[in-house]
C-alpha positions in Angstrom: 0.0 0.0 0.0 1.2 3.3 -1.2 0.9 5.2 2.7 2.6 8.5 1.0 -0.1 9.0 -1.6 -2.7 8.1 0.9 -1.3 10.7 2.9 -0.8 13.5 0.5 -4.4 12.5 -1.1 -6.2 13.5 2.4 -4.9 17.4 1.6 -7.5 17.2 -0.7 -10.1 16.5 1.8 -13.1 18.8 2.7 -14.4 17.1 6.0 -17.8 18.4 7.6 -17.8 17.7 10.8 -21.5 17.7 13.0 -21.4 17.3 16.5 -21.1 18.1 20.6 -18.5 20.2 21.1 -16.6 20.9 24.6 -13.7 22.4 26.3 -11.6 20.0 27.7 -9.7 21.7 30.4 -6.8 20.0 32.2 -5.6 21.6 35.7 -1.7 20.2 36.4 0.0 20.0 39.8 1.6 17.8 42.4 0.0 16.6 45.5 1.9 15.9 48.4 0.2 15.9 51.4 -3.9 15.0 52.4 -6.6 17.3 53.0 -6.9 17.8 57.0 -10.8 18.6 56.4 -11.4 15.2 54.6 -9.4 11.8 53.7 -8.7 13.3 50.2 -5.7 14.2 48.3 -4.9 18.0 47.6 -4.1 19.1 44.7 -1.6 21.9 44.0 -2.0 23.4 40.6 0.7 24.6 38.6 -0.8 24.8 35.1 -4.0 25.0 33.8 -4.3 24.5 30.0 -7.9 24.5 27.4 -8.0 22.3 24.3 -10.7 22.0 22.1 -12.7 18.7 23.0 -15.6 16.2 21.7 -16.1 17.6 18.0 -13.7 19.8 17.9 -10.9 17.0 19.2 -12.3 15.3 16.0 -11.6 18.8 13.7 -8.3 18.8 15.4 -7.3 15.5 14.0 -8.8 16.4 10.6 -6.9 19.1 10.0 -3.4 17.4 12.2 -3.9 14.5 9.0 -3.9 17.5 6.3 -7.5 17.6 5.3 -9.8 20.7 5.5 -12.6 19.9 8.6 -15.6 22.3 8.5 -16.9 22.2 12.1 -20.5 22.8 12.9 -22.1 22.9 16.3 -23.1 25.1 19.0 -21.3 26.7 22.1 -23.2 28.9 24.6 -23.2 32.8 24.5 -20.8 33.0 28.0 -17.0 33.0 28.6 -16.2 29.3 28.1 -18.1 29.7 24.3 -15.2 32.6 23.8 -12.7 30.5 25.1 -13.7 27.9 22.5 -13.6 30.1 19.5 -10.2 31.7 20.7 -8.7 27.9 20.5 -10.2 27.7 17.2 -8.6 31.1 15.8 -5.3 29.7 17.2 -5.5 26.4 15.1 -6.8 28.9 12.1 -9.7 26.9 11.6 -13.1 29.0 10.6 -15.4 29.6 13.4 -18.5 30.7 11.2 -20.6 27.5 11.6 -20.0 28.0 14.9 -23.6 29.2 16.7 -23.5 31.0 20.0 -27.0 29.8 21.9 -28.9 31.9 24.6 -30.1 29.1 25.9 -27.5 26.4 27.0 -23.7 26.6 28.4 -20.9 25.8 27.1 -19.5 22.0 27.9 -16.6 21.9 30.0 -14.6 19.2 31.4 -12.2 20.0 33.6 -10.0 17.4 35.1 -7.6 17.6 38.3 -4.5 15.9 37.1 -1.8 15.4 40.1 1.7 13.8 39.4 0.7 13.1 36.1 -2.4 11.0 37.2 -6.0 12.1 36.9 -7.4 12.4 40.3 -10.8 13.8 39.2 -13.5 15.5 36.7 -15.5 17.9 36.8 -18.2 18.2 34.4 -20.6 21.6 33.3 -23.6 21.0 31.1 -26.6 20.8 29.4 -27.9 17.6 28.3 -31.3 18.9 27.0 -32.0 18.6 22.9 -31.3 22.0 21.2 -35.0 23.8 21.0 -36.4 24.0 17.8 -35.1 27.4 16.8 -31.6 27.2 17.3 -32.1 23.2 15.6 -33.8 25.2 13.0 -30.9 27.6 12.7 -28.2 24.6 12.8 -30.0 22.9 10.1 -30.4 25.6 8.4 -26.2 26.0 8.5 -25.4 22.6 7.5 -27.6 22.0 4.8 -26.6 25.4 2.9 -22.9 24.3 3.4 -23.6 21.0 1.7 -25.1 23.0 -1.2 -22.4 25.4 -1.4 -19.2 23.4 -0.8 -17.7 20.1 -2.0 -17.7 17.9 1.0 -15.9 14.8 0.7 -17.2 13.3 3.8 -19.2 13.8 6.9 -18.8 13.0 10.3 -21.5 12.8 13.3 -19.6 13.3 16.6 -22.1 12.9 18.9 -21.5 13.0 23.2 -25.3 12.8 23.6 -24.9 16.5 24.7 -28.1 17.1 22.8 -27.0 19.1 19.5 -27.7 16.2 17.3 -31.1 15.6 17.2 -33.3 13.3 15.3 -34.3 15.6 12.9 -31.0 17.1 12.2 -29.9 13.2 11.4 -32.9 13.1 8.9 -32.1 15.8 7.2 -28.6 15.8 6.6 -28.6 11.8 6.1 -31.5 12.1 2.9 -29.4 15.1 1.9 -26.1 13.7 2.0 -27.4 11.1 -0.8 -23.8 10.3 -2.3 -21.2 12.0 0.4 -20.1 9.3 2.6 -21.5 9.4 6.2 -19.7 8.6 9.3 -20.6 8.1 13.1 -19.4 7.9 16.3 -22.4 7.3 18.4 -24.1 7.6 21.6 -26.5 6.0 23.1 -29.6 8.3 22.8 -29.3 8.7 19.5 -28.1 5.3 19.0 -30.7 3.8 16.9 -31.9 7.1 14.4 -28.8 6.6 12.5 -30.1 4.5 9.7 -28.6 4.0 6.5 -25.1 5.9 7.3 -21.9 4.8 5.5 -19.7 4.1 8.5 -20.9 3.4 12.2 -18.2 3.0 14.8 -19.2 2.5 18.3 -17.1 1.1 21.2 -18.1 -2.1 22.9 -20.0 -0.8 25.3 -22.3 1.5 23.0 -22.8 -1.6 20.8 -23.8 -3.7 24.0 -25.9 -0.7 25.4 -27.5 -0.1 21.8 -28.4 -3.6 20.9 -29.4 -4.5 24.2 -27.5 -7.4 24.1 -24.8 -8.5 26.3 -21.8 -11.3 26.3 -18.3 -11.5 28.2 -15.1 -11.6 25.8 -15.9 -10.8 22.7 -15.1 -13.3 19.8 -15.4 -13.2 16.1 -18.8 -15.2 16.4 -20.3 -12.9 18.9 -19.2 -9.9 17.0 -20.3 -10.9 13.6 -23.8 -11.8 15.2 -24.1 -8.2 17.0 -23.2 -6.6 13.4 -25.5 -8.2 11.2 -28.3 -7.6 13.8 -27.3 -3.8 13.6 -27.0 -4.2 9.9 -30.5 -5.3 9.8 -32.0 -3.1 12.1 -30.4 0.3 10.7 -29.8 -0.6 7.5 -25.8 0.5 8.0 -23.0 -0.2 5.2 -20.2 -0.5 6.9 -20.1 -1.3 10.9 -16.5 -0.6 12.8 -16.5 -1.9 16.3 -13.7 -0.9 18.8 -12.8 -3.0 20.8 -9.9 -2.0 23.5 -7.3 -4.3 24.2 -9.3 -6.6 21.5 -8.3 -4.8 18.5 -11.6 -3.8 16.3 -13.7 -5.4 14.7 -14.9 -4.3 10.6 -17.9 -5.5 9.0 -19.1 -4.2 5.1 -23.0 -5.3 3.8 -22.4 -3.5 0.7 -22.1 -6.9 -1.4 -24.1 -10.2 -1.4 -21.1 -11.9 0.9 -20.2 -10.0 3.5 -16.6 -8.8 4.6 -15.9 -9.5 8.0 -12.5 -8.7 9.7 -11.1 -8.8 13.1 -7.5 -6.6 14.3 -5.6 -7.6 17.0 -4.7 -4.3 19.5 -1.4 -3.0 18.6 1.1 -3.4 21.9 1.0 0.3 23.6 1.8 1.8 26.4 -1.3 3.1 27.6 -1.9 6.6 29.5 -4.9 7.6 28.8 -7.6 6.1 26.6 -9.4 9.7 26.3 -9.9 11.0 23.0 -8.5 7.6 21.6 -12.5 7.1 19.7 -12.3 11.0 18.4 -9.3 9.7 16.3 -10.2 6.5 15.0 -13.8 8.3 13.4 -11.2 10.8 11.8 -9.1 8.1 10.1 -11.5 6.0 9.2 -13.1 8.7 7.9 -10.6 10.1 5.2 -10.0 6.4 5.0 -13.7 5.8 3.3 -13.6 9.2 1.0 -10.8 7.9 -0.8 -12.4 4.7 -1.2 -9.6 2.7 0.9 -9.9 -1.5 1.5 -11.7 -2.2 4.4 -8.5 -3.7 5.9 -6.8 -0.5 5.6 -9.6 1.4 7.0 -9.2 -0.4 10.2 -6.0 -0.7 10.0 -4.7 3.0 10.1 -7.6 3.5 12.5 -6.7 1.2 14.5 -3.1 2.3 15.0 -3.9 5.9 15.0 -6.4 5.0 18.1 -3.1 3.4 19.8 -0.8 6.0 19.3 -3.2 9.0 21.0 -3.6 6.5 23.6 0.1 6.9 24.8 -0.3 10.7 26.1 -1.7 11.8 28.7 -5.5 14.4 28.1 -7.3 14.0 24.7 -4.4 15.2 21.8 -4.5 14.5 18.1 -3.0 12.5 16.3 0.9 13.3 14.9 0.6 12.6 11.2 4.1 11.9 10.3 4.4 9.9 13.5 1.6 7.7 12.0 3.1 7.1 8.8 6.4 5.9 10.3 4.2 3.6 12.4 2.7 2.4 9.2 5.9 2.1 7.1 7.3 -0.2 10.5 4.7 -2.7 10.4 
């Protein structure tokens, strides 16, 4: 496989990207001694840094692999929502599908790390579905980009923070008609994505989804839980993750299906945060340029790996990823 004209062709990329987007905030120190008002561990903060999470961890990775991500979602009208589209500016990426709401904050997750170990998190926000005017207004957004613009690709990111709704899924799904569409899903919205490209949810989303459950999963047990997604939502191409289990790729496209199972590439693992934002990305460019399965899960897969090694949700290092690739 020819990795430098793969990477070179995702440059060409325009990637529309649809989803919750957050703040992740990380708050760095050292603890030494315990609280004397309760048996916990105080934290002395040295550093406190903001990087653009959910969605915008999946932009980040989009444009870190060369390609062009158009990000659309909402933040709220307050100081976190600035914050947001300051880290934007800074990674020059346009902020004009980004809508300020009236109505709901901006996500934040902030997490204590002390001596390089996450002690705690700290979430702020609102779960609620967008109301119908600023859905209206989103939908509105997207569906005039798609008109406008050549999209290679699109990408539901969704945290089940409540920007993608069902309708918003309708729309841009019948719209989409021949652009590829990819998802990393939730469990609320688990089942309205019917007929997509790409679905790619972790064990535990596929367990919650189907309402199914087994212990270790196993090629039999996999390709079961696929097909009866496949025949429930009507979905191309299903890409399970599976952990320390590798993944897991299944296509319906043709009469036989193609079913594949990756073994986890050895890592040392420091976080697992963010790991799920990168594997959608690569898969992603992956299917616009109309890669083999096995490649799709392949680079994914690695990709997923690599992130895995540092500690807070970072993207992926695209010439780090082609070495990887060239060592295998």
């Amino acid at each position: 496989m020819d990795y430098k004209n793969i990477f070179q062709r995702f440059c060409n990329l325009n990637v529309m990207i649809i989803g919750d987007v957050m703040i992740d905030s990380y708050q760095w120190g050292k603890v030494e001694r315990i609280s004397p008002e309760a048996p916990v561990p105080i934290c002395s903060v040295n550093k406190i840094e903001n990087r653009m999470g959910g969605a915008g961890n999946v932009a980040l990775n989009i444009k870190a692999l060369g390609a062009n991500p158009i990000l659309c979602s909402i933040v709220g009208e307050d100081s976190n929502g600035q914050t947001f589209l300051q880290l934007m500016q800074e990674e020059n990426m346009t902020r004009e599908n980004i809508i300020k709401s009236k109505f709901r904050p901006t996500t934040i997750k902030t997490r204590i790390i002390g001596n390089n170990a996450q002690m705690l998190r700290v979430d702020n926000e609102n779960t609620e579905y967008l109301n119908a005017e600023e859905e209206s207004i989103l939908i509105d957004r997207v569906l005039s980009i798609m008109e406008k613009e050549e999209i290679n690709v699109i990408i539901f990111q969704d945290y089940d923070k409540g920007v993608i709704t069902k309708n918003l899924i309708k729309k841009v799904i019948e719209k989409a008609k021949e652009i590829p569409t990819c998802v990393d899903p939730k469990h609320r919205n688990f089942s309205l994505y019917r007929e997509v490209t790409l679905f790619k949810p972790n064990l535990k989303e596929l367990k919650e989804g189907l309402k199914i459950e087994f212990s270790t999963p196993s090629l039999d047990n996999l390709s079961d839980a696929a097909l009866l997604l496949h025949s429930k939502q009507r979905i191309e191409k299903i890409f399970i993750t599976l952990s320390e289990y590798g993944v897991f790729f299944a296509d319906y496209s043709k009469a036989k299906a193609d079913i594949k199972h990756l073994p986890a590439n050895v890592r040392k693992i420091a976080d697992v945060s963010g790991a799920g934002d990168t594997v959608i990305s690569v898969a992603s460019l992956c299917l616009a340029l109309q890669l083999p399965n096995e490649e799709i899960a392949k680079i994914s897969n690695l990709a997923g790996g690599l992130v895995c090694e540092y500690v807070g949700v970072v993207p992926i290092e695209k010439d780090r990823l082609y070495r990887e690739l060239l060592a295998i």
